[in-house]
C-alpha positions in Angstrom: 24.1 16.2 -28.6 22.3 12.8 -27.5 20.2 11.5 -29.9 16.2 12.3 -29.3 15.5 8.6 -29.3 17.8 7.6 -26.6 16.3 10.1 -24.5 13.0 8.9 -25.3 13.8 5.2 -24.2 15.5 6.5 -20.6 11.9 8.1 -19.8 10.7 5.0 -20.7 13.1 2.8 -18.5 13.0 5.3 -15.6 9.2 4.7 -15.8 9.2 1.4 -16.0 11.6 0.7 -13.0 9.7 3.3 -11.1 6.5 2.8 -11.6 6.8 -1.2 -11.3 8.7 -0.9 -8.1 5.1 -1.3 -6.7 4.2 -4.5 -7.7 6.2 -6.6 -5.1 4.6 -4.5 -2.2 1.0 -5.6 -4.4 1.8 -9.0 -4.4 2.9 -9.0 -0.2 -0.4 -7.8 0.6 -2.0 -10.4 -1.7 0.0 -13.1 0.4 0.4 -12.0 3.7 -3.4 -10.1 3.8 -1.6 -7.5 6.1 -1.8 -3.9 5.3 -0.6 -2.9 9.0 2.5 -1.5 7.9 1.4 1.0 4.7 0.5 4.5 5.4 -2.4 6.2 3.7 -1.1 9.5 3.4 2.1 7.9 1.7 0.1 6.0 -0.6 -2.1 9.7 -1.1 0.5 11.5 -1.3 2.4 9.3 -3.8 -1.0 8.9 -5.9 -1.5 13.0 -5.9 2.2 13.6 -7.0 1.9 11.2 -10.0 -1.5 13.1 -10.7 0.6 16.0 -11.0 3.2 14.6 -13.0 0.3 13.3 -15.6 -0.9 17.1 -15.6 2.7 18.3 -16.3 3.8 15.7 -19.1 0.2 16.4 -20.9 1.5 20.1 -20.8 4.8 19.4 -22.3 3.4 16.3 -24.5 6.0 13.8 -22.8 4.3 10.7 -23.3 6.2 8.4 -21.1 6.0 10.3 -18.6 2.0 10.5 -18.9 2.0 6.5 -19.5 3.9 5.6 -16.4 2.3 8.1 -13.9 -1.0 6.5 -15.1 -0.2 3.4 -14.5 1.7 4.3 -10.8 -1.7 5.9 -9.8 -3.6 2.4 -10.4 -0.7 0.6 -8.5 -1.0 3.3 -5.6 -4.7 2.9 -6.1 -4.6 -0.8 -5.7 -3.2 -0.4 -2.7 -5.5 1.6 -1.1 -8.3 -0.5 -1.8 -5.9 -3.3 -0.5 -5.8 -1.5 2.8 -9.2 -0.7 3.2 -10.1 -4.2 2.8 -7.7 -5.8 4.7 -8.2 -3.6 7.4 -11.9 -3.9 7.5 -12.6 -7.3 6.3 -11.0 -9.0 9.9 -13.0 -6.5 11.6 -16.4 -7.8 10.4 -15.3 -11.4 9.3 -17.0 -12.9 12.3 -19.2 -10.5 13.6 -22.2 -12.2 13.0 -21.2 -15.1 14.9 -20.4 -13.7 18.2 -22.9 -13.3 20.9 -23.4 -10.0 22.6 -21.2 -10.7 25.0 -18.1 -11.0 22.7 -18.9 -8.1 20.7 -16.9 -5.7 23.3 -13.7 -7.2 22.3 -13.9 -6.4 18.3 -11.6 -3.2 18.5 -10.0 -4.1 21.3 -6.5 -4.6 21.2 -4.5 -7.9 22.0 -2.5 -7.6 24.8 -0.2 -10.9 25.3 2.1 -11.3 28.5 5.0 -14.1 28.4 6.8 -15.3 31.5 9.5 -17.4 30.0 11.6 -17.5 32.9 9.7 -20.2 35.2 11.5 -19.4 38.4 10.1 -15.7 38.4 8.6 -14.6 41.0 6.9 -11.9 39.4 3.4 -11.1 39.1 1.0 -8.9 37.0 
């Protein structure tokens, strides 16, 4: 039989390398200010099934299991409201300094065209 106390400290390992597996994708978004690449519904879904894991481990009184779901769902939750902001801060950064005119172009996206080759003869 393995000792109670060794069991104890793998649910507290497993959590911890879980759970904190989080942070560096925290700390991208911080730099970079891009959320492009995160889904919401993997960030809701991820946030519901650690819910449900905090429900279950209160039902069977495993505490690490309750402490490092908690803290997943404020990681996945910091995220989110990473996302939203990112997303909606570019959109109304400058909107107060462009003219009527400009304000057609907000949500409309870039489209960039490179000819490297010089000697093309090819036209758009």
């Amino acid at each position: 039989m393995i000792d109670p106390v060794l069991i104890q400290l793998l649910g507290y390992f497993s959590g911890l390398f879980g759970t904190f597996s989080t942070i560096p994708q925290i700390y991208r978004v911080m730099i970079t200010k891009s959320t492009d690449d995160l889904s919401y519904m993997f960030m809701y879904l991820n946030n519901l099934g650690a819910f449900l894991w905090t429900v279950y481990g209160f039902l069977v009184d495993d505490w690490p299991l309750i402490l490092w779901d908690i803290i997943t769902i404020i990681l996945y939750t910091t995220l989110i409201c990473q996302k939203y902001y990112y997303a909606n801060i570019h959109k109304y950064k400058y909107k107060d300094k462009l003219d009527s005119s400009d304000q057609q172009y907000l949500n409309r996206p870039i489209d960039i065209k490179i000819n490297i080759n010089p000697d093309s003869n090819i036209t758009n």
